[in-house]
C-alpha positions as CSV (number, residue, x, y, z in Angstrom):
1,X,-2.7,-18.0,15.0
2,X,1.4,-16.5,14.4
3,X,-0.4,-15.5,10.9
4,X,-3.4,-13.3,12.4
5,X,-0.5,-11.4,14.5
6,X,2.1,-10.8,12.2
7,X,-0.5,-9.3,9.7
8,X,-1.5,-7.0,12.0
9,X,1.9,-6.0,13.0
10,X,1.8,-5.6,9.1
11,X,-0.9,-3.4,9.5
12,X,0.3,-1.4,12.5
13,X,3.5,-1.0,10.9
14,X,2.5,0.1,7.3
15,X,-0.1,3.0,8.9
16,X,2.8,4.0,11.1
17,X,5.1,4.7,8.4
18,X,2.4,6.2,6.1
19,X,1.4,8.4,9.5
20,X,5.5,9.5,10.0
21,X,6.4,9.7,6.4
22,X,3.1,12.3,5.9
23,X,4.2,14.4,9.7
24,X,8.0,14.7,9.1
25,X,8.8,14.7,4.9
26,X,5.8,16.3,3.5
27,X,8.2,19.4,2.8
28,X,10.1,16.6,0.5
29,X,9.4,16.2,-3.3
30,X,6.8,12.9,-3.7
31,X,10.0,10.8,-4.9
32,X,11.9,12.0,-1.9
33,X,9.7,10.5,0.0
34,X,9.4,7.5,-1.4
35,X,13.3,6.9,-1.5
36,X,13.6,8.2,1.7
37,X,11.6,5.7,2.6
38,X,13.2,2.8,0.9
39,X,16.6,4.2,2.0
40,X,16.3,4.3,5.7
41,X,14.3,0.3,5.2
42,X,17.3,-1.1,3.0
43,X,20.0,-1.4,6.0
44,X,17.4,-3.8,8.2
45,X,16.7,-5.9,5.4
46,X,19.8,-6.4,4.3
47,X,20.6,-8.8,7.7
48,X,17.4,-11.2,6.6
49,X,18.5,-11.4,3.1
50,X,22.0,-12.6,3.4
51,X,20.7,-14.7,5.9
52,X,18.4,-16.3,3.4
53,X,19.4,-19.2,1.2
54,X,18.9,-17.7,-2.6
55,X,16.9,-20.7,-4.6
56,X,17.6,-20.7,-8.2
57,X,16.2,-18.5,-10.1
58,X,15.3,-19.0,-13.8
59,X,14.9,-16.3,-16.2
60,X,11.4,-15.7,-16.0
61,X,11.7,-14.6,-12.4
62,X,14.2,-11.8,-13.3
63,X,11.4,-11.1,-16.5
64,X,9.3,-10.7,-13.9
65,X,11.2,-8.1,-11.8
66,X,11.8,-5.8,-14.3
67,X,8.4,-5.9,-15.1
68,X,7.4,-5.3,-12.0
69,X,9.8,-2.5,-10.8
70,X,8.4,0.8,-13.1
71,X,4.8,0.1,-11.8
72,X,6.2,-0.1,-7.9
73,X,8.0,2.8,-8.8
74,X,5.1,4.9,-10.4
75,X,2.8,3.3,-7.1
76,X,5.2,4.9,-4.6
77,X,5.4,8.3,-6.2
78,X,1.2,8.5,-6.4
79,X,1.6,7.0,-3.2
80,X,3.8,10.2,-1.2
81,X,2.4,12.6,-3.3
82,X,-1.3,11.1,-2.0
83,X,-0.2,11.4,1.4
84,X,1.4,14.8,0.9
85,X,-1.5,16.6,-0.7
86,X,-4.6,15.2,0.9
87,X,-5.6,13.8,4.9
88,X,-4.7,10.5,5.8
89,X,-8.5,9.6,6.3
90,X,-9.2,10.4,2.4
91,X,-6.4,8.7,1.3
92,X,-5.2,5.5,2.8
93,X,-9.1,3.7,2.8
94,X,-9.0,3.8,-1.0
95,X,-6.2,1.2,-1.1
96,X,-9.6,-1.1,-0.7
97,X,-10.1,-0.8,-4.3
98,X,-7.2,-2.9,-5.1
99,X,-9.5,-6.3,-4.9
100,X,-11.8,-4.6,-6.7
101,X,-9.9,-3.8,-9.6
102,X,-8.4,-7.9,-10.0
103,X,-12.3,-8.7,-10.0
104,X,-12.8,-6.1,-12.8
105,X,-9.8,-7.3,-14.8
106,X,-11.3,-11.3,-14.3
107,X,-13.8,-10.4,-15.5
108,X,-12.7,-8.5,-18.7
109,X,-9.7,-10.4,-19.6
110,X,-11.0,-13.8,-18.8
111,X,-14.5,-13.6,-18.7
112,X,-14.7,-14.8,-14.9
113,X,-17.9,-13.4,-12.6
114,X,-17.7,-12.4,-9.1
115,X,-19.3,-14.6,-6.9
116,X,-22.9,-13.1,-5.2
117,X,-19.9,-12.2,-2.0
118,X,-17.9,-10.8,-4.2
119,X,-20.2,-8.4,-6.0
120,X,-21.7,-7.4,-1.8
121,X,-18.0,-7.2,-1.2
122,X,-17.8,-4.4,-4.2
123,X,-20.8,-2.7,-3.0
124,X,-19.3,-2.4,0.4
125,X,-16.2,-1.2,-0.7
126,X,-18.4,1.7,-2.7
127,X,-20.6,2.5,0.0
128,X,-18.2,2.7,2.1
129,X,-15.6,5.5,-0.1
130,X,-19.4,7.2,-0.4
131,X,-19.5,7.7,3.4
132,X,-15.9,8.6,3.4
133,X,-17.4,11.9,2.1
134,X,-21.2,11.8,3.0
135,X,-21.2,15.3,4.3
136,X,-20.7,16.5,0.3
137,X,-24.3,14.8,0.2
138,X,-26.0,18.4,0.7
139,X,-24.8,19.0,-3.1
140,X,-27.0,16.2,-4.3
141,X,-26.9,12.5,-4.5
142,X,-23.5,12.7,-6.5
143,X,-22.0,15.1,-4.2
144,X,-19.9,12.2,-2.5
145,X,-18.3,11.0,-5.7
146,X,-17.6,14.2,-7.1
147,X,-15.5,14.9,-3.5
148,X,-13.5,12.1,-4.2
149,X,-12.7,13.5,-7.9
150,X,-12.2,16.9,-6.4
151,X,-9.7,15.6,-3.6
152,X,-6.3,14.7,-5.3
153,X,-5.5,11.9,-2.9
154,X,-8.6,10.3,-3.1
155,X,-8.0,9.7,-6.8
156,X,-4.2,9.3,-6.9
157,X,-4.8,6.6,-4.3
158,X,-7.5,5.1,-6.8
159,X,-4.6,4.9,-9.3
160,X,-2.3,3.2,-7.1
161,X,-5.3,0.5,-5.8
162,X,-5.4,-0.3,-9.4
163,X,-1.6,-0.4,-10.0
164,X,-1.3,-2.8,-6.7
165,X,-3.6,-5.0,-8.9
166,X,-0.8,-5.5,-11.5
167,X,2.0,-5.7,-9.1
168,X,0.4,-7.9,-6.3
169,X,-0.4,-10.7,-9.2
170,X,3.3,-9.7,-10.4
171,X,4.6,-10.4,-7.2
172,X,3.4,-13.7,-6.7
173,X,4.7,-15.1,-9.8
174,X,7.9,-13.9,-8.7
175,X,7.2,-15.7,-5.1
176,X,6.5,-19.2,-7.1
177,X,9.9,-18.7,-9.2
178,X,12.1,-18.0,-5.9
179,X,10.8,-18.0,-2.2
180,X,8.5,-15.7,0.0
181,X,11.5,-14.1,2.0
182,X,13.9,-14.1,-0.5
183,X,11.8,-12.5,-2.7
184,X,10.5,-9.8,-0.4
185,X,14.1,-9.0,1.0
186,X,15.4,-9.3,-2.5
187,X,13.5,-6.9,-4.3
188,X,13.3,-4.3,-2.4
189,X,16.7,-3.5,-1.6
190,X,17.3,-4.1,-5.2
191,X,14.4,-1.5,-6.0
192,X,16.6,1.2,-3.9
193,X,19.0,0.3,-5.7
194,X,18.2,0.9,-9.1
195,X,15.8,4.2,-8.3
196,X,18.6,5.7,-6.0
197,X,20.6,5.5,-9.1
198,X,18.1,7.1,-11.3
199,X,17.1,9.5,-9.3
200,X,20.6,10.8,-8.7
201,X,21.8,10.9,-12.0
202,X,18.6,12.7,-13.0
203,X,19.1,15.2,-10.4
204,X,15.3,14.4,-8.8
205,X,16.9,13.8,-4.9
206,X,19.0,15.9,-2.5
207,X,20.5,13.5,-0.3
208,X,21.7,16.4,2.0
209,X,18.1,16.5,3.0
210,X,17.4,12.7,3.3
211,X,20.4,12.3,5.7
212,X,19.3,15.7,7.2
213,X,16.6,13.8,9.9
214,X,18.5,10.3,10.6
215,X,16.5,9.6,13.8
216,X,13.1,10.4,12.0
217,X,14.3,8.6,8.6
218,X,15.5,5.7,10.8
219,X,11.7,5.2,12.2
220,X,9.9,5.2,8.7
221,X,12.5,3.0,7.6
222,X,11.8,0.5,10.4
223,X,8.2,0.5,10.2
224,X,8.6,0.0,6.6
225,X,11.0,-3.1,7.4
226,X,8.7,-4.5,9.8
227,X,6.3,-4.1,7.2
228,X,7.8,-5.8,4.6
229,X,9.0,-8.5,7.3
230,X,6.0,-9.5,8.7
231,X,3.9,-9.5,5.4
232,X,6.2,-12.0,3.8
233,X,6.5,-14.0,7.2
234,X,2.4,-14.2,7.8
235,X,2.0,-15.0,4.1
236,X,4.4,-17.9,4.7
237,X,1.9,-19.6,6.9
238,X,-1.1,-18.7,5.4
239,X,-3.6,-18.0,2.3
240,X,-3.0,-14.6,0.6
241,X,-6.4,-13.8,1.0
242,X,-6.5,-14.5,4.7
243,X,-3.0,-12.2,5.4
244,X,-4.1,-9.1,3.4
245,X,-7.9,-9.5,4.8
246,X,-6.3,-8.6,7.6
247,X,-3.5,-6.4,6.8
248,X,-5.6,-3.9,5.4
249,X,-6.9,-3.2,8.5
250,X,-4.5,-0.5,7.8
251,X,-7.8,1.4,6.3
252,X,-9.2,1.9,9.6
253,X,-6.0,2.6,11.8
254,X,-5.0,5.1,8.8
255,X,-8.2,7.2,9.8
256,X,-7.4,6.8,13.7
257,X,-3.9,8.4,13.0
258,X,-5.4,11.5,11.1
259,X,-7.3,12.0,13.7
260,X,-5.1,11.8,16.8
261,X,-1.8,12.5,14.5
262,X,-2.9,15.5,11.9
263,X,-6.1,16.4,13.6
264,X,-8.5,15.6,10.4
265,X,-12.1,16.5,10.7
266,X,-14.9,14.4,10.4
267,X,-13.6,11.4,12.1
268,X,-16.6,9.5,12.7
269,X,-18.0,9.9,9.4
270,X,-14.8,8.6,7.7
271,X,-14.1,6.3,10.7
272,X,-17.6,4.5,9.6
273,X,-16.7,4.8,5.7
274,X,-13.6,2.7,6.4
275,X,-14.8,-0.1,8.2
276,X,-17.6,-0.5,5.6
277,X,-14.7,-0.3,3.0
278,X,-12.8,-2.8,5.0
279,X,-15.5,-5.5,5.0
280,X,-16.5,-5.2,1.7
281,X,-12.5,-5.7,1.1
282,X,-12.7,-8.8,3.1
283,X,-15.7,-10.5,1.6
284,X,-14.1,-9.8,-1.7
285,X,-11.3,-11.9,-0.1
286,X,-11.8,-14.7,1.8
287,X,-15.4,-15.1,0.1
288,X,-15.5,-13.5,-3.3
């Protein structure tokens, strides 16, 4: 059971950076955020990468990479700016699409059809981003959904859901062409790497300000770690499907910290819409 814990020390840590991220750098630019972010994480994950034997690596896995790097870098930008403009509790629970969206795309590219689970799980996740905003209801029956158009968060986060769909299936050709931790330490230091170097000599981030708030950057950076950390460890000893079934309990702890964090109104409401999101998310899983 090492697996079921370190995902949700994944979880936990993921919704703790999201929650610390949105309290102390909101007044940052989206891709501030994001580097910030990256920059404070990159020093505790250099120690596990050295530390990890590098397998070799054939072309295909550095194809790969750079395919895989402008789509994590265009996800983390919707990502901050998500968390900037809009609660925590409108936000986060959309990342339950992701599932979704690689059932869509079987069944478009390769003609594959959900399984009866798998089409519940899809209804769940639905009903559940419907309740997320049930109290637009008294505008009509399409009140809900035109909340989530109306709220920028809601939809940015929709974008990146569907983004994750691309990089999560990009990510785990990468895994079969090198290892689990040497690809998770690997590519995201060399991620800050690259977009610390665009972004500077573009002009697009004041370092002054990232190294402004050490203690607070320092905190992200280490829930982002253990993050990063734990996923690749639980993954390790697991299915895919069984880890991020359980990781995204991140959902529901992301509406517990608007609440208690940020105050957000509406918490049972949006409380209920995420744990229906969540267990459409894992039927689509471990049974879809």
């Amino acid at each position: 059971m090492l697996w079921f814990w370190l995902a949700l020390g994944s979880a936990v840590s993921i919704s703790a950076s999201d929650a610390l991220t949105k309290k102390y750098f909101s007044d940052l630019t989206p891709m501030e955020m994001g580097f910030m972010r990256l920059l404070y994480c990159a020093p505790l994950l250099i120690v596990p990468f050295l530390m990890t034997p590098a397998p070799p690596l054939p072309p295909l896995f550095w194809i790969v990479v750079a395919a895989a790097a402008p789509f994590e870098a265009l996800a983390l930008y919707l990502y901050m700016k998500s968390l900037q403009t809009s609660p925590m509790s409108l936000t986060v629970p959309f990342l339950a699409f992701t599932p979704v969206w690689v059932m869509f795309t079987g069944f478009f590219i390769l003609g594959e059809l959900p399984s009866a689970w798998g089409a519940a799980g899809i209804c769940l996740v639905g009903t559940g981003a419907y309740a997320l905003n049930i109290d637009a209801r008294r505008n009509g029956v399409l009140g809900p959904l035109k909340a989530v158009l109306r709220e920028p968060g809601s939809w940015m986060m929709l974008i990146v859901s569907a983004i994750y769909a691309v990089t999560l299936t990009l990510g785990k050709k990468a895994i079969l062409l090198s290892s689990v931790m040497y690809f998770g330490t690997m590519y995201f230091l060399l991620l800050t790497a690259v977009l610390g170097l665009l972004l500077m000599a573009t002009g697009q981030v004041r370092l002054s300000l990232l190294a402004a708030r050490p203690g607070r950057g320092l905190a992200v950076g280490a829930f982002n770690a253990a993050m990063i950390l734990t996923h690749v460890w639980a993954i390790s000893l697991t299915s895919a499907a069984y880890m991020v079934s359980v990781k995204r309990l991140s959902l529901v702890f992301a509406v517990l910290y608007g609440r208690f964090l940020f105050k957000e109104p509406l918490f049972g409401q949006r409380l209920a819409g995420a744990v229906v999101m969540f267990a459409g998310l894992a039927l689509i899983t471990l049974l879809g």
